[in-house]
C-alpha positions in Angstrom: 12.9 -12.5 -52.1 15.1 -13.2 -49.3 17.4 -9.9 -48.4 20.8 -10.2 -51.5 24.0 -11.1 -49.6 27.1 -8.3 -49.6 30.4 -9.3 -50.9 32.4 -7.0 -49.6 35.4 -8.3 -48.4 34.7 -7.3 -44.5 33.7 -10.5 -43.7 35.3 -13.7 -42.6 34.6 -16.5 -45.3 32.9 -18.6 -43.5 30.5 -16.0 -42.0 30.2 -15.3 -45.6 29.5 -18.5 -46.7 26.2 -19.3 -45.2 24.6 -15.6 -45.8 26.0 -16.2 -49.4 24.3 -19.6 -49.9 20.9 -18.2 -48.3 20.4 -15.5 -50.5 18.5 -15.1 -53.3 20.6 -12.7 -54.9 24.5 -11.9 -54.4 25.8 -7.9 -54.8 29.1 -7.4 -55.4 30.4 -4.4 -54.5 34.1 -4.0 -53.9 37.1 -1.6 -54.5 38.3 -1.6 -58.0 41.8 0.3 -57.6 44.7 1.1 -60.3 47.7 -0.6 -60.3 51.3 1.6 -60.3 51.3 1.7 -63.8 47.5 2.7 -63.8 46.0 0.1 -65.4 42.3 -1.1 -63.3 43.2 -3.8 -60.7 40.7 -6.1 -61.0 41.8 -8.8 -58.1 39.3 -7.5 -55.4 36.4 -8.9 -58.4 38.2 -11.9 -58.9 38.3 -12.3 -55.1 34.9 -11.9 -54.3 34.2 -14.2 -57.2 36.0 -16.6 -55.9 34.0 -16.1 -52.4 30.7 -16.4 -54.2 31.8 -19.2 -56.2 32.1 -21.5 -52.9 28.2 -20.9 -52.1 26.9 -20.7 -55.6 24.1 -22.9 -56.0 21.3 -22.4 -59.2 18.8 -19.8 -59.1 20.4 -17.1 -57.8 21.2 -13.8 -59.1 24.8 -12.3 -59.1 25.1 -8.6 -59.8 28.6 -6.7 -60.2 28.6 -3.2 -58.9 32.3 -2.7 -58.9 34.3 -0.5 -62.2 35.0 -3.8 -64.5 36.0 -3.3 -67.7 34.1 -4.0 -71.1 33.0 -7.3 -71.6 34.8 -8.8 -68.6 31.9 -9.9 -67.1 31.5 -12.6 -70.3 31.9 -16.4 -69.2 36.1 -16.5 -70.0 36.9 -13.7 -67.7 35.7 -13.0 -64.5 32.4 -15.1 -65.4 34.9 -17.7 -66.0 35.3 -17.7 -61.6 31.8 -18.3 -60.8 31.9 -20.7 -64.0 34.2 -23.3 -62.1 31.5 -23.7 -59.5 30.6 -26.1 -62.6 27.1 -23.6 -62.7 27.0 -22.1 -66.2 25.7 -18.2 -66.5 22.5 -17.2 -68.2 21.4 -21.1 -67.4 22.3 -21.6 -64.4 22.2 -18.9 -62.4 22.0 -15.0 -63.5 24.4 -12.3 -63.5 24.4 -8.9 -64.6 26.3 -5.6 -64.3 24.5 -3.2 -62.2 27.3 0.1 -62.0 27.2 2.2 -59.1 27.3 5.8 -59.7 29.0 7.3 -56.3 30.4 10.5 -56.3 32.9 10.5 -53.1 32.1 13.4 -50.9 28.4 13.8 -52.2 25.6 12.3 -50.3 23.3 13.0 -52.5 25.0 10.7 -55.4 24.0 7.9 -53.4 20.1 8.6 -53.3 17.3 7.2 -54.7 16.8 9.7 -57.0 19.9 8.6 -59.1 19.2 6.3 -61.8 21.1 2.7 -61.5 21.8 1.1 -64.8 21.4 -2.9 -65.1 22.5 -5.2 -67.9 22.3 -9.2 -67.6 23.6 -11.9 -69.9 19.7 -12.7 -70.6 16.6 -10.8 -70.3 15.9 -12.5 -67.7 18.7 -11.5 -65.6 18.1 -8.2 -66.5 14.5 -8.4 -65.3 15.8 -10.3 -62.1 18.4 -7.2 -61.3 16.1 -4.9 -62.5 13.4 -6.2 -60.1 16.3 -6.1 -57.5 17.4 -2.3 -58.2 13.7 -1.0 -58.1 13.9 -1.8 -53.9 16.7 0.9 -53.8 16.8 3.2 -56.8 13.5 5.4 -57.8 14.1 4.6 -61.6 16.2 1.5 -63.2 17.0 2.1 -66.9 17.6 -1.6 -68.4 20.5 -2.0 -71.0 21.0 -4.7 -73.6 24.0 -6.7 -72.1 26.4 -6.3 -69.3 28.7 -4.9 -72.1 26.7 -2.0 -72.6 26.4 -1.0 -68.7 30.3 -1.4 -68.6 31.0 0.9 -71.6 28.4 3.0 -70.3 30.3 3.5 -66.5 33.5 3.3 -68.4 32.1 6.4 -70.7 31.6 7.9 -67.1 34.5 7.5 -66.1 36.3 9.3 -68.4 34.4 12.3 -68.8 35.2 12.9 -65.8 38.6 12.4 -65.6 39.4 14.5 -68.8 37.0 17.5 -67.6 38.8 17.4 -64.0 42.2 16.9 -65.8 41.0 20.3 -68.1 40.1 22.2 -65.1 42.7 21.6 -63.2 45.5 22.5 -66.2 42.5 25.9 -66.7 43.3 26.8 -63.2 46.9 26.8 -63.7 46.7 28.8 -66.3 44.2 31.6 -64.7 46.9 31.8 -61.8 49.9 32.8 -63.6 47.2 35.0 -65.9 46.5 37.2 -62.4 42.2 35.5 -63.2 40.1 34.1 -60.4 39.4 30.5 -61.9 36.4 30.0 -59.6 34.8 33.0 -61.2 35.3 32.3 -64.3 34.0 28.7 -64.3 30.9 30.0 -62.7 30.4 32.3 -65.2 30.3 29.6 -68.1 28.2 27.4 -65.8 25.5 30.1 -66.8 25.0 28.9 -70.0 22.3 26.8 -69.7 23.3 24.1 -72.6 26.2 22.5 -73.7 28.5 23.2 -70.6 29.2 21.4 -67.2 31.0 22.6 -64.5 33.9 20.7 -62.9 35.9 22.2 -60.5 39.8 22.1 -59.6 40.5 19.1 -57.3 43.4 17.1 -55.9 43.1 14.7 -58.4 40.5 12.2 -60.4 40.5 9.6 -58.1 37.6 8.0 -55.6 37.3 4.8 -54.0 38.0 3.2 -57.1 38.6 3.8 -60.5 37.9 7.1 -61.4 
């Protein structure tokens, strides 16, 4: 397999063009912010859609990395962009939803070690991406549909926002109470089941939604 092409954004189009058409497989892994009335901005997908649409030719695998929401990566929505390349998904080429599971700050988040998740419109896409993923991450757990791995990143996301949301609302609290909030979440971290620590923070946010 010939090394995946980046869509990232960084590159002029047509630099990106020619490494887009040469590869075997396309990852697409770019910002996906919030809007001022926090709702997920999802033009940096469409964009880099739009990049990959230009080079799209059949055979090739197209894997979204990026926060999208529930079934958005369904011909109609932002499948509907590669779509006008007048390549049909799951027949023509593949694509799949392959989340990435970043935690800003932690360089260990991005390791091997963590398991990457990998849904395709077919089972053959999911083989292909799961083929793909196997180069980077040390275990590759497959998933029914690029639904699924959506849901699953958007379940994610919001376990963490409400537990840091919590925390940071407990820490209030243990301040005007005269308690040391650092101690006290270490001492429930002890219980060795049905408890994860989160810790006060500036906020919920990362490099994209969050």
């Amino acid at each position: 397999m010939r090394p995946a092409g980046a869509a990232s954004g960084s590159s002029g189009p047509r630099a990106a063009k020619g490494l887009l058409a040469a590869a075997d497989a396309i990852v697409v892994c770019v910002p996906t912010p919030i809007t001022a009335t926090k709702d997920p901005d999802l033009a940096p997908v469409i964009s880099a859609a739009e990049l990959v649409r230009g080079s799209l030719r059949p055979g090739q695998l197209v894997v979204l990395q990026s926060d999208d929401l529930p079934r958005h990566l369904r011909p109609g929505r932002s499948g509907a962009e590669l779509e006008r390349s007048n390549l049909i998904a799951g027949r023509d080429f593949d694509l799949a939803f392959a989340p990435e599971r970043v935690n800003p700050g932690d360089p260990a988040s991005a390791g091997r070690d963590v398991p990457r998740l990998v849904g395709g419109l077919t089972p053959e896409g999911t083989a292909r991406a799961r083929k793909l993923f196997e180069n980077i991450n040390s275990r590759v757990i497959p998933l029914s549909s690029p639904d699924a791995a959506e849901m699953a990143k958007l379940l994610e996301n919001v376990f963490r926002n409400i537990n840091i949301a919590f925390v940071n609302q407990l820490a209030l609290l243990c301040e005007r109470m005269g308690l040391d909030v650092w101690e006290v979440i270490d001492a429930a971290a002890t219980k060795p089941f049905g408890f994860m620590a989160f810790r006060p923070g500036p906020g919920v946010g990362g490099h994209c939604i969050r």
